[in-house]
N, C-alpha and C positions, 0 to 999 in steps of 0.2 A: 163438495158432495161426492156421491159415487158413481164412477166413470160410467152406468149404465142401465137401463131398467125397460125390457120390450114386453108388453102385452098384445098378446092374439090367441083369438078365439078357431079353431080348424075344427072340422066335420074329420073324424076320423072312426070309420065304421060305421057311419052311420049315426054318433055319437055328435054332439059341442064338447070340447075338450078345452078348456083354457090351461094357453102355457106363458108360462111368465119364466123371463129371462134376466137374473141381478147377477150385478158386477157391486156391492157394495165396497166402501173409501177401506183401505188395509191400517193397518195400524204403523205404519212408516210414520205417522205423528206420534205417535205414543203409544201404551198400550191400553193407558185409560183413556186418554182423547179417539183411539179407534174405536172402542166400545162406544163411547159415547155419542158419535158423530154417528153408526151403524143405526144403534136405536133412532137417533133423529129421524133417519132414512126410512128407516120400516116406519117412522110413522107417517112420514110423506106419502108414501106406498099404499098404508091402510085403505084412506076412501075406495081404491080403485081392488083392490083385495075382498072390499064388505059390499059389494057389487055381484061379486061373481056368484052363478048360480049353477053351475055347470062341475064335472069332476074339473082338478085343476091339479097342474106339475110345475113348479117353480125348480129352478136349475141353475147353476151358476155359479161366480165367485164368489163366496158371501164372505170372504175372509175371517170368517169368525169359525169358531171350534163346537163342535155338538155340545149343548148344554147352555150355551151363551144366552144372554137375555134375546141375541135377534132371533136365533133358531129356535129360543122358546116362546116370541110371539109368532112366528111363522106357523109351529106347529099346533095356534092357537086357533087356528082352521081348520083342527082338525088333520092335519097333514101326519105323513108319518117319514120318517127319514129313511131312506133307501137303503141307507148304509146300514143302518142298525137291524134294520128287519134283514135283510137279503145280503148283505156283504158278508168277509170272511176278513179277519184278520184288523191293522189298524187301519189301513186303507189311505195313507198321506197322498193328500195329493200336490204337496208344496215341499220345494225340494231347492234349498239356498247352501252351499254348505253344510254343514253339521244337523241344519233344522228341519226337523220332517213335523209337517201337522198334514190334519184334514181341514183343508179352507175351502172345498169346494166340496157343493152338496146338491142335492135331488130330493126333492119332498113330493109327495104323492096324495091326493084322497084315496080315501078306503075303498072306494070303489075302481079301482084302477090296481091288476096285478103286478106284479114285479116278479118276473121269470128268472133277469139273471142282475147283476152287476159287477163290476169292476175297474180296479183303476189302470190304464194304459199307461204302463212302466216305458214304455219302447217309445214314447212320445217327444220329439224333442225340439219341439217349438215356441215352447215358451218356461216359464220357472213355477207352472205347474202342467202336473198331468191332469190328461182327462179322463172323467168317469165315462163310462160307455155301460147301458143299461138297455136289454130288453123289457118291454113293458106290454101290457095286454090291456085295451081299454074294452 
């Protein structure tokens, strides 16, 4: 399964904010068994997603690409993707060689602004960058 999944609830402003933290399985097995093993995971994840009553920011590796069935049940909460609304440009944050995608993402409820984003190019700690996002709850 995927190497990570943290739920916590933080008072920020004065607010409950739930943020949830996915690391979902990459597609090193395949590229149809990654999809496939991904979905698994988001549905392992649901019960604890159709709980939350609070705005909510899931963040993380999801190794999957905007459009994918995981990030289109993610956004089935009503989420909005970071990237799409507020970023500039394709925004990779996966960087092997020759291959640039976006596998890492930031989903937000509606009530929750996004003032900036972007991906930290200068970052070189692991074989992706990270996104770095001001937000206003």
């Amino acid at each position: 399964g995927g190497e990570g999944r943290v739920r916590a609830t933080a008072e920020i402003g004065g607010r409950d904010v739930t943020l949830v933290h996915l690391h979902f399985t990459s597609s090193h097995y395949g590229i149809k068994r990654g999809y496939d093993l991904r979905e698994k995971e988001l549905e392992t994840i649901r019960p604890a997603l159709d709980t939350v009553s609070t705005p909510m920011i899931i963040c993380g590796d999801l190794n999957d690409l905007s459009g994918s069935p995981t990030l289109k049940g993610l956004q089935e909460y009503g989420l909005r993707n970071a990237w799409w609304t507020h970023g500039s440009g394709p925004g990779f944050t996966f960087k092997k060689g020759i291959l640039r995608f976006r596998l890492d993402h930031l989903l937000y409820s509606p009530d929750i602004q996004v003032e900036k984003i972007k991906v930290d190019r200068k970052a070189d700690f692991s074989d992706h960058y990270p996104i770095i996002a001001d937000l206003e709850i």
